[in-house]
C-alpha positions in Angstrom: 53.4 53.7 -78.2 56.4 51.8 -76.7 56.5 50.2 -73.5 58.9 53.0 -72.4 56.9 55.2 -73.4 53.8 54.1 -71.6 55.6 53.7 -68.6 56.7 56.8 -68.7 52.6 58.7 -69.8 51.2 60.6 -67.6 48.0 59.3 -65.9 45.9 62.2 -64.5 42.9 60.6 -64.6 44.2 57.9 -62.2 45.5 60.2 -59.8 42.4 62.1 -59.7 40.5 59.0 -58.7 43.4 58.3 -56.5 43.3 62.0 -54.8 39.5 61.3 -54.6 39.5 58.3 -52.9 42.3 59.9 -50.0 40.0 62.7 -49.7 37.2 60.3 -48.8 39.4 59.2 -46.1 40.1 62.3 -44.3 36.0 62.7 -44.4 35.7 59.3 -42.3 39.0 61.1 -40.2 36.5 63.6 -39.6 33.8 62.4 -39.0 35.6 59.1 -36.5 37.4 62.8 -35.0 33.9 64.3 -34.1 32.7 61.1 -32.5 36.1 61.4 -30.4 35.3 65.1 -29.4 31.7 63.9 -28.0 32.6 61.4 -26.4 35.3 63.1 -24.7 37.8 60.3 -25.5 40.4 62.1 -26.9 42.9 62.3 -23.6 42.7 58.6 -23.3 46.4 57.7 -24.7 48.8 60.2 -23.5 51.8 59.5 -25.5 52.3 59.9 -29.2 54.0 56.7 -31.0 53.5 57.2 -34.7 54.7 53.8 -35.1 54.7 51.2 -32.4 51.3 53.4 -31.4 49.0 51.3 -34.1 48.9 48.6 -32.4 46.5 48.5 -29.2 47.0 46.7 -25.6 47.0 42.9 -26.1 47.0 42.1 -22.9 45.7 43.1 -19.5 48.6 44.4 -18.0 48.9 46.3 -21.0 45.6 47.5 -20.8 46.5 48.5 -17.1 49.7 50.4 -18.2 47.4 52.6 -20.7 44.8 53.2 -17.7 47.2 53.9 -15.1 48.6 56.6 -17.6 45.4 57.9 -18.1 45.0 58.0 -14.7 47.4 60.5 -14.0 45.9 63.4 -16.0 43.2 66.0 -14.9 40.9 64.8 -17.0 40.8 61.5 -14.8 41.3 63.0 -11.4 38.8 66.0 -11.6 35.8 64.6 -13.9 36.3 60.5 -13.9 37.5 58.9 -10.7 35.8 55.7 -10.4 35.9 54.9 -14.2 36.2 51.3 -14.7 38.7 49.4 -17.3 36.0 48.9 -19.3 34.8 52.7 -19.9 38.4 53.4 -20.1 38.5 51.0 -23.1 35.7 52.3 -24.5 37.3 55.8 -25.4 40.1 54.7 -25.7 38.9 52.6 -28.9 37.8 55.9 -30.4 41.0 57.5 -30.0 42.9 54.7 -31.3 40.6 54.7 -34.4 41.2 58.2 -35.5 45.3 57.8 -34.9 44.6 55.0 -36.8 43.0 56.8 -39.6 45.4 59.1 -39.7 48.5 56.2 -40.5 46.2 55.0 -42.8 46.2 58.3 -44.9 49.5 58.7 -44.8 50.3 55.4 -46.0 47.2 55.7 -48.8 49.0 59.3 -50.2 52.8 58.4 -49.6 53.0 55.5 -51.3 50.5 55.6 -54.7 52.9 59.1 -54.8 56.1 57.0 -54.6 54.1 54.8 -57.3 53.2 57.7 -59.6 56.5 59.6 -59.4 58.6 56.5 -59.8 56.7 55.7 -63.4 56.7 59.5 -63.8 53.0 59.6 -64.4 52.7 63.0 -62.3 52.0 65.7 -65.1 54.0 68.5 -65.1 53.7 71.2 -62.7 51.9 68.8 -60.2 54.8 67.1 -58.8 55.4 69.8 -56.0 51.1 70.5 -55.3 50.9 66.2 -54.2 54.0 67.0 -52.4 52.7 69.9 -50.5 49.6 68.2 -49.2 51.4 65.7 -48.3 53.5 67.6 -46.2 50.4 68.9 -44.8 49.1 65.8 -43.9 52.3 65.4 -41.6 51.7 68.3 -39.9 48.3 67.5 -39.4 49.7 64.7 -37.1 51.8 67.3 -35.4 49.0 69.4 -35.1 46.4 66.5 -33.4 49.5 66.1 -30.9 49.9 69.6 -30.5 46.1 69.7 -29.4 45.9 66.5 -27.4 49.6 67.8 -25.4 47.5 71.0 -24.2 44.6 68.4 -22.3 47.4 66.6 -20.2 48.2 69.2 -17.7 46.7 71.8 -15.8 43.2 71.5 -17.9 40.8 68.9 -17.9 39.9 69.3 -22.2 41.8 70.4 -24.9 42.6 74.2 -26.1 39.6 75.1 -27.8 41.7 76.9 -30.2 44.1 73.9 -31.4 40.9 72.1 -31.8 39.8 74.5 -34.1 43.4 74.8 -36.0 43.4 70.9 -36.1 40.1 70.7 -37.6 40.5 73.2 -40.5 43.7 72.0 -41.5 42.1 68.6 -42.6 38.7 70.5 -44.0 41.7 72.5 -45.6 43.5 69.1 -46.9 39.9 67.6 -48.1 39.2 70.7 -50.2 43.4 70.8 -51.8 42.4 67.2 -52.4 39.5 67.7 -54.2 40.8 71.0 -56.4 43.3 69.0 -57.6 41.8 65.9 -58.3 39.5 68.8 -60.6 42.4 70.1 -62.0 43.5 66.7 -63.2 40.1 65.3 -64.7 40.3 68.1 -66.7 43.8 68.0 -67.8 42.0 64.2 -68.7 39.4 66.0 -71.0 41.7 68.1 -72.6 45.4 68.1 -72.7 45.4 72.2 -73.8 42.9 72.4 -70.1 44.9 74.5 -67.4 44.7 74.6 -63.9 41.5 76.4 -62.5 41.8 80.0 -60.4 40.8 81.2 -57.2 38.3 83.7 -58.4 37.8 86.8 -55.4 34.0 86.0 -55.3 35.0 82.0 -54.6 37.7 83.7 -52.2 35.2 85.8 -49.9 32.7 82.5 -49.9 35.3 80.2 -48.7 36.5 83.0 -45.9 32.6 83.5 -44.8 32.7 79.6 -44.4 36.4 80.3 -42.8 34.8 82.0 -40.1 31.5 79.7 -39.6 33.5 76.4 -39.1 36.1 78.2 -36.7 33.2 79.3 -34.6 31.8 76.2 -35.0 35.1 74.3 -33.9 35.3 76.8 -31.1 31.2 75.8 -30.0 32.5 72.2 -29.7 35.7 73.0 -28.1 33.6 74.9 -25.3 30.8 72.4 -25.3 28.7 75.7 -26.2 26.1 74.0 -27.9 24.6 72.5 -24.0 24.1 76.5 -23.5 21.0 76.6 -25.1 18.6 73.8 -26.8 15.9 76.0 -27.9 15.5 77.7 -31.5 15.6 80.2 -33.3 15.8 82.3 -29.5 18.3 81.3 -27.0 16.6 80.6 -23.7 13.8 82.8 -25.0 16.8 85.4 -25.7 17.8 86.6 -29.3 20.9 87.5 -27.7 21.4 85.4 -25.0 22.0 86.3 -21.1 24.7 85.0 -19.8 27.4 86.3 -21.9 30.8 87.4 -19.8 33.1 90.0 -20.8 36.6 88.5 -20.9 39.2 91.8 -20.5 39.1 91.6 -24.9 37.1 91.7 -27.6 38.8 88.4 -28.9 38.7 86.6 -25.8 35.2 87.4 -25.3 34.0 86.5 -29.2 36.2 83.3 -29.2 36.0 82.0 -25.4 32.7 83.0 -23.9 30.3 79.8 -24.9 27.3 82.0 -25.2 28.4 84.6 -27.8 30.4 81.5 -29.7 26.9 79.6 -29.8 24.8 82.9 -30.6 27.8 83.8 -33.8 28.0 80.3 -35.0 24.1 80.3 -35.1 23.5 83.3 -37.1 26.4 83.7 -38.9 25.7 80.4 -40.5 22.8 82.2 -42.3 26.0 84.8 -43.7 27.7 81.9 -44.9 24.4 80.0 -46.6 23.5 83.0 -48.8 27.2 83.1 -49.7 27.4 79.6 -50.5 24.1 80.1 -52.3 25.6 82.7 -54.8 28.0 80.2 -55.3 25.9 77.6 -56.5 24.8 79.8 -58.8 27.6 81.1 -60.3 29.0 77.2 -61.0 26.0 76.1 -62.5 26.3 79.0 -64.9 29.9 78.1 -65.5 28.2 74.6 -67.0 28.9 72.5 -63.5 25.0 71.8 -62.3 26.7 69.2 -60.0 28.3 71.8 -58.3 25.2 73.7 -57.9 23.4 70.9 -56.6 26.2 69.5 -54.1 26.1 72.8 -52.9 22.4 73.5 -52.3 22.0 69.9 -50.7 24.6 69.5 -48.7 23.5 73.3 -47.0 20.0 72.4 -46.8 21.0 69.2 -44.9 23.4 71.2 -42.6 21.1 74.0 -41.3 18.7 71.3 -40.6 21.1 69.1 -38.6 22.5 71.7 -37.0 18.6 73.3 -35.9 18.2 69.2 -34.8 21.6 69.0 -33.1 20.7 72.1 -30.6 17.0 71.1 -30.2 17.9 68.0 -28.8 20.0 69.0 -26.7 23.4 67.6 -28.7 22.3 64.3 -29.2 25.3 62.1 -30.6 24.0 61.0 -33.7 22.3 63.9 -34.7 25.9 66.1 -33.7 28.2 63.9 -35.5 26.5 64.4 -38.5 26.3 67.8 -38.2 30.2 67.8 -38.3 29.9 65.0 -40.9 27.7 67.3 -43.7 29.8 70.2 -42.4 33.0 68.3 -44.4 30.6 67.7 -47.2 30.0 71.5 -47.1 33.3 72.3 -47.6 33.7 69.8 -50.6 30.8 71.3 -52.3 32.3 74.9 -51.7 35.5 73.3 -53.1 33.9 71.8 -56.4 32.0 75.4 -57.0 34.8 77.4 -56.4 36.6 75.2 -58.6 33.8 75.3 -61.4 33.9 79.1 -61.2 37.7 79.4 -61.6 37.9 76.9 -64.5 40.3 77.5 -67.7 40.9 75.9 -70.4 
């Protein structure tokens, strides 16, 4: 092979790895985003300055600039007069981490894809799937602004319900990410492999998981999991007292924190014998990994999240609940994937 000619191969193995290792990011996006929810530090910078925003106050009139900003929101003047500069700077870290995270993505996909594209390594056919998630990823920017812009006024938190669209959108990038880095180890395998499908079976699992992580966005969003911290009953309630009817069904079902918390329980038991079937189904398509990733990373998640209400939403123990909850969706990906193989 010429030197032309290798420039111009194309590498889906290395792209795979590439997609892999980008996808591994957005999980520590995640997971650096959750720690933000709990510690309620995601109002602390309230402007947005994709660029000259990665770099931090160096100073301490700079610092005073960001807390006198902050200082002029609800979330300041109704829950946290008094704060000091140095609990200000505290969240404020957090904050600055996952913005930071998020620049560091876009940076890690736009430019190996520059790289790839240039040496026209992209197989066919795949050019406008990288291109698409990475216009996704810019949204997803959009959308974290989109969220943070509805805590600044008027409310003391965020909309619940940008929360929730601003989590699935990157669960949603982490499993694109991961189905195509599938598609292209494959296509490494086997030149003649093709793209896998979205079987209806691996369709109705993913939209039962769908529903479980927008309820369980919507518990965090509400701070529903403090309703209750006893299991399996709910203050000695299967259905829990307490629950207000909010003029409509949708209101009620997504807003009240007592029915979100008593759904996001037991629907999660829905979703785990979905996601079970799953496993199945891949590891008679040949992928045992699949099966496994699946089965673990569910067993680990109804555990944490049985821990997480028990003690009363302890940090650790709710951060990893969200942490093996992105897991959960990568093993969904990888069996849905394993199911809808073709070669």
């Amino acid at each position: 092979m010429t030197a032309s000619a290798s420039f111009r191969a194309p590498r889906p193995a290395a792209i795979a790895r590439w997609l892999l290792i980008v996808a591994f990011l957005v999980f520590c996006m995640v997971v650096v985003g959750g720690i933000t929810r709990l510690t309620e530090s995601g109002l602390s910078i309230t402007q947005w300055k994709p660029i000259t925003g990665a770099i931090p106050p160096l100073t301490h009139d700079q610092w005073m600039e960001a807390f006198r900003l902050y200082q002029q929101i609800p979330e300041y003047q109704q829950l946290r007069q008094g704060m000091t500069l140095s609990d200000f700077q505290f969240i404020f870290f957090w904050e600055w981490l996952h913005r930071l995270l998020g620049r560091l993505i876009g940076v890690a996909f736009a430019l190996p894809l520059i790289w790839f594209a240039v040496r026209r390594a992209i197989p066919a056919g795949y050019g406008p799937r990288l291109i698409a998630l990475l216009a996704l990823g810019g949204l997803q920017g959009a959308i974290g602004w989109w969220m943070v812009k509805s805590g600044l006024s008027v409310r003391t938190d965020v909309s619940h319900y940008r929360l929730a669209v601003h989590l699935l959108t990157a669960l949603f990038i982490i499993g694109g990410l991961i189905w195509t880095a599938l598609d292209l180890r494959a296509l490494a395998r086997s030149g003649t492999a093709r793209p896998a499908v979205l079987r209806p079976f691996a369709l109705a699992v993913l939209l039962v998981l769908l529903v479980q992580l927008m309820l369980g966005a919507f518990t965090a969003g509400l701070d529903a999991g403090y309703v209750s911290n006893t299991w399996p009953l709910m203050n000695d309630h299967l259905v829990p007292e307490g629950i207000s009817w909010m003029g409509s069904y949708w209101a009620t079902v997504s807003s009240d924190p007592y029915l979100v918390h008593f759904l996001h329980r037991w629907w999660a038991w829905v979703a785990a014998v979905m996601l079970i079937l799953l496993a199945r189904r891949a590891k008679k398509a040949g992928q045992r990994g699949a099966s496994i990733a699946i089965n673990a990373a569910l067993g680990a998640q109804i555990l944490l999240g049985i821990a997480t209400v028990i003690s009363g939403i302890a940090l650790p123990l709710a951060v990893l609940h969200q942490a093996v909850g992105a897991l959960v969706v990568a093993a969904a990906a990888w069996g849905a994937h394993a199911v809808g193989a073709r070669r």
